[in-house]
C-alpha positions as CSV (number, residue, x, y, z in Angstrom):
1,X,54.6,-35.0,-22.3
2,X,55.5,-37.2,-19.1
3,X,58.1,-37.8,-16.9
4,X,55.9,-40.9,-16.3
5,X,58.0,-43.4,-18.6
6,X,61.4,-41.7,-17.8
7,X,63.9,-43.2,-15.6
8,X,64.5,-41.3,-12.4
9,X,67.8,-40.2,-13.4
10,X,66.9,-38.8,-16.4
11,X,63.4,-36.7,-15.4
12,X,65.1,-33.2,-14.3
13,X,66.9,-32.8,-17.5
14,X,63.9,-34.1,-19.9
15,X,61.5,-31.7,-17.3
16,X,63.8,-28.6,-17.9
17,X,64.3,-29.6,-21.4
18,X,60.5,-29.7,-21.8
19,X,59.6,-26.5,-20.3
20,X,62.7,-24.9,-22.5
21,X,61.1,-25.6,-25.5
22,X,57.6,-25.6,-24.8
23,X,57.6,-22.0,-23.1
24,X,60.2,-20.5,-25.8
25,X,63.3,-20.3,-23.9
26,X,62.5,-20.5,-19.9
27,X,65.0,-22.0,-17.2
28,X,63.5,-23.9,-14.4
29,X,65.0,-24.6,-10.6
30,X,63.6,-27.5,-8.8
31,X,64.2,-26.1,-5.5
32,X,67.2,-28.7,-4.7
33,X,64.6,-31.6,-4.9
34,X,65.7,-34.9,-6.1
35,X,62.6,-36.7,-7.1
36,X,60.5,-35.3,-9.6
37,X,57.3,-35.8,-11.4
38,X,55.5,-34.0,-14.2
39,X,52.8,-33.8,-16.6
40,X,52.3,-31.1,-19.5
41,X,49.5,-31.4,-21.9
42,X,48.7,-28.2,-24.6
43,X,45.8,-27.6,-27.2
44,X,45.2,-25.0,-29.2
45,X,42.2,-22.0,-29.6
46,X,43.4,-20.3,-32.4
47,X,46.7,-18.3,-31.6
48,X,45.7,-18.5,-28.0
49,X,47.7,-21.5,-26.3
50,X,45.9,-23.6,-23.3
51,X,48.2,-25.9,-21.5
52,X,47.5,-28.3,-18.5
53,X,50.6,-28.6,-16.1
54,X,51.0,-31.2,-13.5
55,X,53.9,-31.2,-11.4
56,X,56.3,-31.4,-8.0
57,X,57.2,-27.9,-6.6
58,X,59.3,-25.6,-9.1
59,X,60.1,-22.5,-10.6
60,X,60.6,-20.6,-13.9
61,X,62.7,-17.8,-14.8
62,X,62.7,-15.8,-17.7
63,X,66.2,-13.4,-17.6
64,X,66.9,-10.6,-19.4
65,X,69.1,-12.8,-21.5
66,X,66.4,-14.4,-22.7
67,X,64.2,-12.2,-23.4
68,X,66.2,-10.8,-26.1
69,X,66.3,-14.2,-27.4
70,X,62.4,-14.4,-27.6
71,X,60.8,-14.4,-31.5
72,X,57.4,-13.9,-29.6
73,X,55.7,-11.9,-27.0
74,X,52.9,-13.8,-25.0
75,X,51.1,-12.2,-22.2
76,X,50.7,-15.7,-20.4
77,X,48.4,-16.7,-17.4
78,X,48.9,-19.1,-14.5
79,X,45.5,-20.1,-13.0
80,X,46.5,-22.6,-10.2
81,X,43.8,-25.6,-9.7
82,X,45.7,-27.4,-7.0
83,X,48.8,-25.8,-4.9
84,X,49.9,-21.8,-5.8
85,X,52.0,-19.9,-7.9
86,X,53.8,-16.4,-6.9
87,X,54.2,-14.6,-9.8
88,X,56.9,-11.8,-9.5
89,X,57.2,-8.9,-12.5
90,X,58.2,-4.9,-12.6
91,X,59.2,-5.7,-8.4
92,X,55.8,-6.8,-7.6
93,X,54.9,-10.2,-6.5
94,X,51.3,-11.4,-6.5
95,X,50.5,-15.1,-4.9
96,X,47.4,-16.8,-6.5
97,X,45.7,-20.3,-5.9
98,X,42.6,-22.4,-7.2
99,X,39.8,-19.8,-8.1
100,X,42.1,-16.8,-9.2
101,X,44.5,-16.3,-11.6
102,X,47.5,-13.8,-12.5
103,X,49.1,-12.0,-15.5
104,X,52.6,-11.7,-17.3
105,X,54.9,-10.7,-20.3
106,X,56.7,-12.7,-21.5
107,X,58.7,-10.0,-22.8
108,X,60.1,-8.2,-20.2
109,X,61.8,-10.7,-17.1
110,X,59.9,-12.5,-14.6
111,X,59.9,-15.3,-12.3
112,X,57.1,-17.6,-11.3
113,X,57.4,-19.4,-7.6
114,X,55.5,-22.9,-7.3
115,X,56.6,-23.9,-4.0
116,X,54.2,-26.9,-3.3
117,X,53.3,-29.3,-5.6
118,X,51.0,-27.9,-8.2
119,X,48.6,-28.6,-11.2
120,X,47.9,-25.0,-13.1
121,X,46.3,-23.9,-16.6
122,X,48.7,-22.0,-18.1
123,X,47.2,-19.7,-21.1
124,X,49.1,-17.9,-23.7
125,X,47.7,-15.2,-25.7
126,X,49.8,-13.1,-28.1
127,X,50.5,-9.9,-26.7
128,X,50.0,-7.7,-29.6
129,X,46.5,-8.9,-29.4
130,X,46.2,-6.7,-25.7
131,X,48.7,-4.2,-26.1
132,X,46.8,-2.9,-29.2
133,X,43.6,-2.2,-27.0
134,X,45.1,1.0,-25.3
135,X,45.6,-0.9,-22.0
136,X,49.0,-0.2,-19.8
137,X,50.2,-4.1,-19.4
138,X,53.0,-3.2,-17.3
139,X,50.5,-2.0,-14.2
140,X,48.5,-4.9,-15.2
141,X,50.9,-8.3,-14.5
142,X,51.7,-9.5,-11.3
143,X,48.2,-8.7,-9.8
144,X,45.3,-11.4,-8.6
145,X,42.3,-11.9,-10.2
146,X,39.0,-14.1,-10.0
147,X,38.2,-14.3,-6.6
148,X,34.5,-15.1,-6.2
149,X,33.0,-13.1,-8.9
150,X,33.0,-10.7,-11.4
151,X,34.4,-10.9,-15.0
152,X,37.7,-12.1,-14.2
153,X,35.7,-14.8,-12.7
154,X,34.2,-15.5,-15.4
155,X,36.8,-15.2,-17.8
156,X,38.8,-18.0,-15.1
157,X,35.5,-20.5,-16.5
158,X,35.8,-20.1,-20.0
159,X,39.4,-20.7,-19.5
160,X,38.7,-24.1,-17.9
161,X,35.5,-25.4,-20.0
162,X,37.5,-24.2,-23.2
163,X,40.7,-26.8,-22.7
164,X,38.4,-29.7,-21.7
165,X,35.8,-28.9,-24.8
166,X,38.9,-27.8,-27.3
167,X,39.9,-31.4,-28.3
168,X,36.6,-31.6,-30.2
169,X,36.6,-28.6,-31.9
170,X,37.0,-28.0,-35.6
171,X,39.3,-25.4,-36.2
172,X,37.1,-22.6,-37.1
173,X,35.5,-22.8,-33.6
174,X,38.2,-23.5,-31.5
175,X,39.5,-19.6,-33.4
176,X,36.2,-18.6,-32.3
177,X,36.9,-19.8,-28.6
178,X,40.4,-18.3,-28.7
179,X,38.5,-14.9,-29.6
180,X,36.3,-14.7,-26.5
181,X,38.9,-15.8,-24.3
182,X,41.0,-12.9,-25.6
183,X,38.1,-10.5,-25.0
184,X,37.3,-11.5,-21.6
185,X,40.7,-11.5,-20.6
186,X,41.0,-7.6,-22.4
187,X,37.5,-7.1,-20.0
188,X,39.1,-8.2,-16.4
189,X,42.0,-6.2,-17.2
190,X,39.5,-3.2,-18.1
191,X,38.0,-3.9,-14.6
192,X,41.5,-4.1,-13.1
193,X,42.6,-1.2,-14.6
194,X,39.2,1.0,-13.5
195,X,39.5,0.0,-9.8
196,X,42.9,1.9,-9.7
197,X,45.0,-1.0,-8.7
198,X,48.3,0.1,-8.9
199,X,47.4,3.0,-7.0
200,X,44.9,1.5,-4.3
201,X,46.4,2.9,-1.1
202,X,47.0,-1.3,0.1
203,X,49.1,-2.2,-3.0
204,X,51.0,1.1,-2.6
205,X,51.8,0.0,1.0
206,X,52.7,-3.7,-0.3
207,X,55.5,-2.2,-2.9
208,X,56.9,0.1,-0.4
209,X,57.3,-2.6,2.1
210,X,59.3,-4.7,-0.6
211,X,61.2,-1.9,-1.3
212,X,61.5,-0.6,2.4
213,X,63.0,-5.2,2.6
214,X,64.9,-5.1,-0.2
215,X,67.1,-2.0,1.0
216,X,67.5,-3.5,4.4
217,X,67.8,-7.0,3.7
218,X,71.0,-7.3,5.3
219,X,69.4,-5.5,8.6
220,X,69.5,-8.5,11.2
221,X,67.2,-6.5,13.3
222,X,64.7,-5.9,10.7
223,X,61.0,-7.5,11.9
224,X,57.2,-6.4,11.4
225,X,57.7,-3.9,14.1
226,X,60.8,-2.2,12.4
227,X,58.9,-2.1,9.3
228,X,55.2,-0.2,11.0
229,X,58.4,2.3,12.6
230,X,59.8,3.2,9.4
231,X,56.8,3.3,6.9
232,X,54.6,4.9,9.9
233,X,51.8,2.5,10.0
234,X,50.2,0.2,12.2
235,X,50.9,-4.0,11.8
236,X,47.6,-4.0,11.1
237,X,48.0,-2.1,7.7
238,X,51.0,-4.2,7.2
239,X,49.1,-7.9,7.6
240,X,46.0,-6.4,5.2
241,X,48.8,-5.1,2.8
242,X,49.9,-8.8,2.2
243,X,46.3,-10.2,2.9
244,X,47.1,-11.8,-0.2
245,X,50.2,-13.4,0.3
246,X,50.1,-16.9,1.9
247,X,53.3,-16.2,3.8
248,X,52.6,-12.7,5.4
249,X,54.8,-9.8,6.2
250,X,57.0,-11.8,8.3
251,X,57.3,-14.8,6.2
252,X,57.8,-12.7,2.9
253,X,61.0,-11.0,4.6
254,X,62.5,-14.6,5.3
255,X,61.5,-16.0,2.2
256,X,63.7,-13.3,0.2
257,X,66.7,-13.7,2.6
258,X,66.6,-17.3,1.9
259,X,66.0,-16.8,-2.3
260,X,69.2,-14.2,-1.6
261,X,71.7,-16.3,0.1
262,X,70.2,-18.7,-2.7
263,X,71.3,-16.5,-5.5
264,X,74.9,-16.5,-3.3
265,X,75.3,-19.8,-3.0
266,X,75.2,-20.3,-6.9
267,X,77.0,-17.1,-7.9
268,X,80.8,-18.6,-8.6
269,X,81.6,-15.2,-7.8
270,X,80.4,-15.8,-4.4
271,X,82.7,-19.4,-4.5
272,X,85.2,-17.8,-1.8
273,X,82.7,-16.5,0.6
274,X,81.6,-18.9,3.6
275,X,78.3,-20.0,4.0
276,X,78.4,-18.0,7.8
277,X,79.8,-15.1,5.7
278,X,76.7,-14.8,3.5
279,X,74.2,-15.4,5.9
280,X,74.9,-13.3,7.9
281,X,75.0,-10.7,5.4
282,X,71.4,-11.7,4.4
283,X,70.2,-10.9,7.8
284,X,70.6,-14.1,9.8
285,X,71.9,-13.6,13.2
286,X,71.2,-17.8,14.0
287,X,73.2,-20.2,12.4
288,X,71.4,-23.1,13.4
289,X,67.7,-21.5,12.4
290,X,69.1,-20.2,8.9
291,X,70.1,-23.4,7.9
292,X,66.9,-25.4,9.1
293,X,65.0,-23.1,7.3
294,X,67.3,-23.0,3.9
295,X,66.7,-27.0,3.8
296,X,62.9,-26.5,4.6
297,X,62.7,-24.4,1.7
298,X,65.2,-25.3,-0.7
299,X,65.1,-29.5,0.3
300,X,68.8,-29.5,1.5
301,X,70.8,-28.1,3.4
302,X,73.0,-24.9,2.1
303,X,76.2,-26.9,2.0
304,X,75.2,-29.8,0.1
305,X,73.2,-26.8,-2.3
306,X,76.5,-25.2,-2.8
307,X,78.3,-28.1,-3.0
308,X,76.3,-30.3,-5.6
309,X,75.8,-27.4,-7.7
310,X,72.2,-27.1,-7.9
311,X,72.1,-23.5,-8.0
312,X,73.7,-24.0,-11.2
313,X,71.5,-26.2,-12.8
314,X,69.7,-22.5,-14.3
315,X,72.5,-21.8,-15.3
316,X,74.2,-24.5,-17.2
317,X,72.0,-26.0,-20.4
């Protein structure tokens, strides 16, 4: 599929369209952009799904609505080859790019961030597949993995070689294929899980300093400093707890004031508030800066977001 041979009008909707039905029921926010372009091709290893995406920057959102709504659960990895993707599950948020590669459930909510223009593998495997292994999924998603070696590594190669080979495959071997990507995945996880992630004393630090922003969002005077003060640790800690996250401490901290006044904006609840009103309530005590940064991030300005309705465009089908 290809926005390639669609007129410009018409390439959001057949794009959000596309990734509706291809990914069972996902919405998809285009980050206010106007001009779009995007490639999807999929094959097939057995029950395990392999699909090649191409695009401009954009993200997906799987609510609770629609989970409910979902015949299938899919444990579903992005693997970026160009650009990055922030996958955010269970209130963690883990930022992978070319070489690594991150984990999700389809059935519980999620949201997956590609703010730069991006071409990712995206594999499916059915969850039941996992789950029935003994492994706890739910401290599992949301974390990186490949890096520069190891299992997950190679598990990241088979991945790639296995949709480039897969188109001339019979079927018996392509099930085969499907099979040892399912394994290797159920290994890296192993690995993950014996290296006490969740627990690791840096990841413990990362999820209290989302929590620590989350519950002071509003806080205008809320910095890197403020944070060290109130979790008792040195910006040091605080920079090698979000070693991993392109944006840093700092930049994570205006990144969800910004996807907050977002959520505001398109909320018709919200309609009557002012712009002022809201940002200010989201923590931003400059006008002028807030909105510079709103249409760097979101490519317009937060009138014209409001205004056109692109909040929305989630939200209406």
């Amino acid at each position: 599929m290809s926005t390639d041979d669609v007129s410009a009008r018409d390439k959001l909707p057949y794009w959000r369209d596309w990734v509706w039905k291809l990914f069972g029921g996902l919405d998809s926010d285009l980050y206010g952009d106007t001009v779009f372009d995007g490639r999807i091709a999929t094959t097939r290893a057995g029950p395990v799904v392999l699909t090649r995406l191409e695009s401009g920057r954009h993200r997906v959102m799987r609510t609770q609505n629609l989970v409910r709504k979902s015949d299938q659960g899919y444990l579903k990895i992005v693997a970026p080859q160009r650009g990055c993707a922030g996958v955010e599950q269970f209130g963690r948020q883990a930022w992978v790019g070319p070489g690594e590669w991150s984990l999700y459930d389809t059935t519980e909510t999620y949201a997956v961030a590609n703010p730069e223009p991006v071409e990712h593998l995206i594999v499916m495997l059915p969850k039941a597949d996992l789950a029935e292994r003994g492994l706890v999924l739910s401290e599992l998603v949301a974390r990186p993995l490949g890096g520069g070696h190891g299992i997950a590594r190679l598990a990241l190669q088979t991945m790639r070689s296995a949709y480039q080979e897969l188109p001339d495959m019979g079927d018996e071997a392509a099930r085969g294929v499907g099979a040892a990507i399912t394994q290797l995945v159920h290994l890296s996880l192993l690995d993950l899980a014996g290296r006490g992630t969740a627990l690791t004393q840096r990841e413990a630090l990362r999820d209290r300093i989302k929590q620590l922003v989350a519950h002071r969002l509003g806080d205008p005077g809320l910095s890197v400093d403020d944070i060290a003060l109130a979790l008792r640790c040195s910006r040091r800690q605080l920079y090698n707890a979000f070693s991993e996250e392109p944006e840093g401490v700092a930049g994570y901290l205006l990144r969800e004031r910004l996807e907050a006044v977002r959520r505001d904006l398109a909320e018709p609840a919200q309609a009557s508030r002012s712009i002022t009103d809201i940002a200010l309530a989201r923590g931003f005590n400059s006008l002028p800066h807030f909105s510079r940064v709103f249409a760097q991030r979101f490519g317009v300005p937060p009138s014209v977001y409001r205004r056109e309705g692109y909040g929305q465009a989630v939200l209406v089908r």
